[in-house]
C-alpha positions, 0 to 999 in steps of 0.5 A: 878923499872920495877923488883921490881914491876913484881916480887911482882905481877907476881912471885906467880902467874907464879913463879920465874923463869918463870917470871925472864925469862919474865923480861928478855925477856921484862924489861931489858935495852936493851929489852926496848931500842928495843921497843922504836927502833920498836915506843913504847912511855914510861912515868914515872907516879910521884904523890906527893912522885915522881916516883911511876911506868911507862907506855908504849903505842904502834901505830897499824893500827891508834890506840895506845894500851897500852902495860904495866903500872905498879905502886910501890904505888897508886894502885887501886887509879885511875892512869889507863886513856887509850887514843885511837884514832879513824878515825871517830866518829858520830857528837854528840859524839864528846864533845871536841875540844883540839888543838896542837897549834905552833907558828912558832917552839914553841908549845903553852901552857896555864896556868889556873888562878887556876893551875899551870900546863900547858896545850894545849888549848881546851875545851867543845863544846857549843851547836849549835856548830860544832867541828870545831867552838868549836876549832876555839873558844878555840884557840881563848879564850885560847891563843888570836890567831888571825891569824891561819889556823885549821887543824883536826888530829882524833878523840880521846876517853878518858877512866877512870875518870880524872878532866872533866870526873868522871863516867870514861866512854869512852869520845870522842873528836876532836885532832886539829893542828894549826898554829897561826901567830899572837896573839891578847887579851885572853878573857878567865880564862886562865892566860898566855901563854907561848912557849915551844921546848917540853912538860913541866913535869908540865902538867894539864893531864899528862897521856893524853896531851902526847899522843896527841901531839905525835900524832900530831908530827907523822903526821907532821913528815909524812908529813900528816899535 
């Protein structure tokens, strides 16, 4: 896939063999084994047809950049989300709350009454609330947890128009981790929630949901939360 996609692009702008050269140097297979080796995360973007490209983020300094993203189909359709992440932000920035919850080894996730894509719990800060009440809130409406200790990660920022942003301006929000330890009744639109080992393929945003969660995998792996 890789191949394919960098030879249309790249080839009449730089030339075959120079680009043969950098495909080489950057899409074989060991090129890509080497990148994941040194921390860099890949996705397969798949829209109604199946696979239509991948993408590839890296971490430096407590940020994630994206390294490459590219597509056989749906170009110039809206695909393109960068996520950053950040150590602080001003208070009035912050619009969302979105919480990595785990019961015991299991991360839980909720399902929409109108989606049938899973998701982690989170949602839209209310006025009057800090962003600490506005996760405490969700966690709670979303998954029925009664019992949970509430842990902040970072701060995150979204790029690109998605399902709760349509202007496609950098939004800003707070990454929680919790562990729930006991459950209670939803109060809320979601249907169900269900435990899982890994993120499911069927995800409400998957060019974003991923990001977040390992984000919060390597903090608990280094033994920041």
């Amino acid at each position: 896939m890789a191949s394919s996609i960098v030879k249309e692009v790249f080839d009449p702008m730089i030339g075959a063999a120079q680009n043969d050269y950098m495909i080489q140097l950057f899409q074989t297979a060991p090129a890509i084994i080497e990148q994941l080796n040194n921390g860099y995360t890949y996705y397969i973007v798949k829209d109604a047809s199946g696979d239509v490209g991948f993408l590839a983020f890296y971490p430096r300094e407590e940020m994630l950049y994206l390294s490459k993203f590219y597509l056989t189909s749906g170009r110039g359709e809206g695909f393109m989300l960068e996520v950053k992440f950040y150590r602080q932000a001003e208070d009035h920035l912050l619009k969302f709350a979105v919480i990595l919850a785990m019961a015991g080894e299991k991360m839980v996730l909720v399902r929409h009454r109108e989606r049938d894509t899973y998701e982690i719990p989170g949602g839209h800060r209310e006025a009057g609330e800090s962003i600490e009440e506005t996760a405490a809130r969700e966690l709670q409406e979303e998954t029925g947890a009664m019992a949970f200790t509430l842990k902040p990660v970072s701060v995150y920022s979204v790029t690109g128009k998605n399902r709760v942003n349509d202007t496609g301006e950098e939004t800003y929000g707070m990454l929680f981790y919790a562990e729930i330890t006991s459950f209670g009744r939803m109060e809320s639109e979601i249907e169900k929630i269900e435990f899982f080992d890994r993120l499911p393929e069927a995800l409400t945003y998957p060019e974003i949901q991923p990001i977040l969660v390992d984000r919060v995998m390597k903090e608990k792996e280094e033994h920041v939360l």
